[in-house]
C-alpha positions as CSV (number, residue, x, y, z in Angstrom):
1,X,-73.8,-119.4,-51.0
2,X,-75.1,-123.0,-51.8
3,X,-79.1,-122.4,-51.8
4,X,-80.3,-119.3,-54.2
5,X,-84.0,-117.6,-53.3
6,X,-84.9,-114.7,-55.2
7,X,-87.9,-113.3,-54.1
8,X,-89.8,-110.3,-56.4
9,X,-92.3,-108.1,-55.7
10,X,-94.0,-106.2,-57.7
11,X,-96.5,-103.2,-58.1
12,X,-99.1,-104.2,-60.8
13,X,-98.0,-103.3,-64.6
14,X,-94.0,-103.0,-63.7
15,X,-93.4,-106.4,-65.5
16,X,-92.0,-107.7,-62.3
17,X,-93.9,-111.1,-63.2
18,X,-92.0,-111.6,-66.7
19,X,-88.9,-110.5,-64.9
20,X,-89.7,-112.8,-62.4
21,X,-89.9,-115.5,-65.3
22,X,-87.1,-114.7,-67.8
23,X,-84.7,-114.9,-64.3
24,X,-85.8,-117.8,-63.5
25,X,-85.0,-119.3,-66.9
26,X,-81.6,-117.6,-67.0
27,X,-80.7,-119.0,-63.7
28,X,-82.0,-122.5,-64.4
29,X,-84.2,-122.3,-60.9
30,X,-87.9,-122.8,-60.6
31,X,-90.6,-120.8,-60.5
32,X,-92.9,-120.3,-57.9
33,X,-96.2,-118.0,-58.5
34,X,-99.6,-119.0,-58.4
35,X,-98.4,-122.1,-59.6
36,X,-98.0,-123.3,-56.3
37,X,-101.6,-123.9,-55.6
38,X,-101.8,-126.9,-57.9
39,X,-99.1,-128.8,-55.8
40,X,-101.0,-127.7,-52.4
41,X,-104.6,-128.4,-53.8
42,X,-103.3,-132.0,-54.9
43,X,-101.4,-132.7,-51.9
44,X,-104.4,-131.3,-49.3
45,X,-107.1,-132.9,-52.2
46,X,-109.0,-129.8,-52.3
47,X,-110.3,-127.8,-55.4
48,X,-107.4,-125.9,-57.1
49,X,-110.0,-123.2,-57.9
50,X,-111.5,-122.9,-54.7
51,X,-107.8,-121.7,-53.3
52,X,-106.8,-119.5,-56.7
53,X,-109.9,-117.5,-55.6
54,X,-108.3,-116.3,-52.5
55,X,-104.4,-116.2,-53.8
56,X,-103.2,-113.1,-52.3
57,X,-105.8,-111.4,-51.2
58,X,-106.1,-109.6,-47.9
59,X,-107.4,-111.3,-45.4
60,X,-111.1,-109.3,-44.1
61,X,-110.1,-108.0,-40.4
62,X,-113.5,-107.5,-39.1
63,X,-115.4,-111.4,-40.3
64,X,-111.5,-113.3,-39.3
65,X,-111.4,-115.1,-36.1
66,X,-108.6,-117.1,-35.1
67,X,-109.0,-120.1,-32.3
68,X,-106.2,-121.9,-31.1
69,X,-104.3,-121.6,-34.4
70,X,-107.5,-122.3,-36.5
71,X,-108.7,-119.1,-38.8
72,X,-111.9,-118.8,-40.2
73,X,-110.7,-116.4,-43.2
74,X,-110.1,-118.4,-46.3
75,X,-107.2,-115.4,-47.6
76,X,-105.6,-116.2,-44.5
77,X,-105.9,-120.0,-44.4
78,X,-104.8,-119.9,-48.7
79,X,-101.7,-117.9,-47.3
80,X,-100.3,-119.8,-44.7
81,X,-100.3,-122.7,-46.6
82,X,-98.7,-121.1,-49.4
83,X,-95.5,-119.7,-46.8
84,X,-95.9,-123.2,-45.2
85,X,-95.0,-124.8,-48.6
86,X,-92.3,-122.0,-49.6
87,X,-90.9,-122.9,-46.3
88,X,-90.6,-126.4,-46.9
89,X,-88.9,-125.7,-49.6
90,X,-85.9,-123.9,-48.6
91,X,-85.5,-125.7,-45.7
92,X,-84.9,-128.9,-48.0
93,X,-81.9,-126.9,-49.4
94,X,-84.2,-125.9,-53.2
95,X,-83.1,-122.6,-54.6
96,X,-85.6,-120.8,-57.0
97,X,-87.5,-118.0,-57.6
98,X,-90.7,-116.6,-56.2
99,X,-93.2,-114.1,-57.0
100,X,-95.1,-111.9,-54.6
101,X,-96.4,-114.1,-51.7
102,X,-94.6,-112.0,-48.9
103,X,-91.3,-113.9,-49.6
104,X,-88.8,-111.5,-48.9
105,X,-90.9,-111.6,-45.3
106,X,-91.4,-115.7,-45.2
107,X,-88.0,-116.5,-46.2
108,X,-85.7,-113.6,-44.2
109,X,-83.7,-116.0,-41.8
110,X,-82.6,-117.9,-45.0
111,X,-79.4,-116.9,-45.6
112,X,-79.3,-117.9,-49.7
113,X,-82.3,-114.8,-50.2
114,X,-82.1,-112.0,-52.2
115,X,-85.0,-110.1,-52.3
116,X,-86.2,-107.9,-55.1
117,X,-88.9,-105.4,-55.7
118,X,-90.2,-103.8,-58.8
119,X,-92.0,-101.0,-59.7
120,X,-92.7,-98.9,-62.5
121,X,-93.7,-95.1,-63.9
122,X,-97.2,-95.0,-64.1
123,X,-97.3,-93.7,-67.9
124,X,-95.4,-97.0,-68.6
125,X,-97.7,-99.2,-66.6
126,X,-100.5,-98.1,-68.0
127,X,-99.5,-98.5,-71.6
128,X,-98.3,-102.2,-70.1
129,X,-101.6,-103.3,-68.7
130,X,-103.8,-101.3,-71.7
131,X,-101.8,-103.5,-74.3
132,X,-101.7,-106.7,-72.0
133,X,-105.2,-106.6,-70.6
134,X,-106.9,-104.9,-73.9
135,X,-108.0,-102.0,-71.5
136,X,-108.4,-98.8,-72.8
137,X,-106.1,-96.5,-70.7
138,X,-108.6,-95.2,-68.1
139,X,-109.3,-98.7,-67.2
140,X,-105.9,-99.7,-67.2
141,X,-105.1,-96.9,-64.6
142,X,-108.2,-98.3,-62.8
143,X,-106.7,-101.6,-62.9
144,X,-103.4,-100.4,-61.3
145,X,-105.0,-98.5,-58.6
146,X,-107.0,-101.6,-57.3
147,X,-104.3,-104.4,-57.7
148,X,-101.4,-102.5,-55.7
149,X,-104.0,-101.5,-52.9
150,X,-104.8,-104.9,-52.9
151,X,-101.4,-106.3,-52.8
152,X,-100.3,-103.7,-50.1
153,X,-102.9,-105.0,-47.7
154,X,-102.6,-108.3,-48.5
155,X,-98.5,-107.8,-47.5
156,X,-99.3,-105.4,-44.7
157,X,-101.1,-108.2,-43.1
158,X,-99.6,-110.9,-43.5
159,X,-95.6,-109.6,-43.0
160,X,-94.3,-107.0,-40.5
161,X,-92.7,-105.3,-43.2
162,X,-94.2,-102.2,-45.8
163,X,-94.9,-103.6,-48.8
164,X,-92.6,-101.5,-51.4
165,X,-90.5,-100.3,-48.7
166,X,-87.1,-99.7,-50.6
167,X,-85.5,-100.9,-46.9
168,X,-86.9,-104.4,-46.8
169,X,-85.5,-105.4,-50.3
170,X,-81.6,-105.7,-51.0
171,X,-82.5,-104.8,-54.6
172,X,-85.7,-101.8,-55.2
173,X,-85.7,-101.8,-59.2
174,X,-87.8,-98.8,-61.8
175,X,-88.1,-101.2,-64.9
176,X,-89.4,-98.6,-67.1
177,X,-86.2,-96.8,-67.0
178,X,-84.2,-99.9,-68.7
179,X,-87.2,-102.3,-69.9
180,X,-87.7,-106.0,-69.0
181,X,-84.1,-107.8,-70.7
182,X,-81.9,-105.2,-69.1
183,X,-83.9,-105.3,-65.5
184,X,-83.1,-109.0,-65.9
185,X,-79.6,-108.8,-66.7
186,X,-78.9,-106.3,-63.8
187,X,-80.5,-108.4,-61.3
188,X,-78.8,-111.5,-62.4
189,X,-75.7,-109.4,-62.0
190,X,-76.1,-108.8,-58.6
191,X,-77.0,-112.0,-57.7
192,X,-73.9,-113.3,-59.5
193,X,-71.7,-110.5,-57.6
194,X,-73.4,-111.9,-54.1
195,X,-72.9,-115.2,-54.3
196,X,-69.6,-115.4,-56.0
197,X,-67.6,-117.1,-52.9
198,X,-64.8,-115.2,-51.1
């Protein structure tokens, strides 16, 4: 395997963002989050804040209208050009990793993709986001609640697959049983098992 995608998803508080980052750095690939906005706001010349506003969220059913292509939603309009641009990417060869955006969806016919997702037990997620965020625990839990119903309908409707679905993802990973490192080094594991060439 010459071209290396990881993509991770993540429910809110697992860590899957750090994990996302310390594989990255293992592997010696990029890193694509909400990072990619920058490059998209310079290239189109538009306000980088304007699209981080609207960086996965779920597109509102009932206001979007589509014509001929064109959408009136801004979530969906921020989202297409964000699969647009991981697209472009693979298919000029890059390997790298990227967090949340749909990518194990965006990128399935690419045969380089392994796709992870991440979760977590609430008690450790909480604790996570109470000591990241400075939340006290009941709006930490709060927190949780509204950011994973957030990403599942942001997924849900922009990817024909279940966000968190353990069948979608070659990898589904509980990083509060072996903490961020060894989540790491297991993934990296399989990815070295996988592309290791026959």
């Amino acid at each position: 395997m010459d071209q290396l995608i990881v993509s991770i998803g993540r429910e809110y508080g697992s860590g899957g963002h750090e994990i996302a980052v310390k594989l990255a750095k293992k592997l010696g690939l990029k890193l694509y989050d909400r990072n990619m906005l920058e490059e998209i706001a310079k290239h189109k010349n538009v306000d980088y804040e304007e699209l981080a506003k609207y960086d996965e969220a779920p597109k509102k059913e009932i206001l979007t209208r589509t014509v001929r292509g064109l959408s009136n939603s801004h979530e969906h309009n921020v989202a297409n050009m964000q699969f647009e641009y991981l697209i472009k990417k693979a298919s000029e060869g890059e390997s790298f990793v990227v967090v949340g955006r749909c990518a194990e969806s965006v990128l399935k016919d690419f045969e380089g993709l392994i796709s992870v997702f991440i979760l977590g037990d609430i008690e450790c997620r909480i604790k996570r986001i109470s000591r990241v965020r400075n939340m006290s625990e009941s709006e930490a839990k709060s927190a949780i609640s509204r950011h994973d119903k957030t990403r599942k309908a942001y997924h849900n409707s922009h990817s024909g697959m279940k966000w968190g679905d353990a069948r979608n993802y070659d990898i589904t990973l509980n990083s509060s049983k072996l903490g961020i490192d060894e989540a790491v080094d297991l993934i990296a594991e399989y990815i070295k098992k996988r592309t290791v060439k026959r």
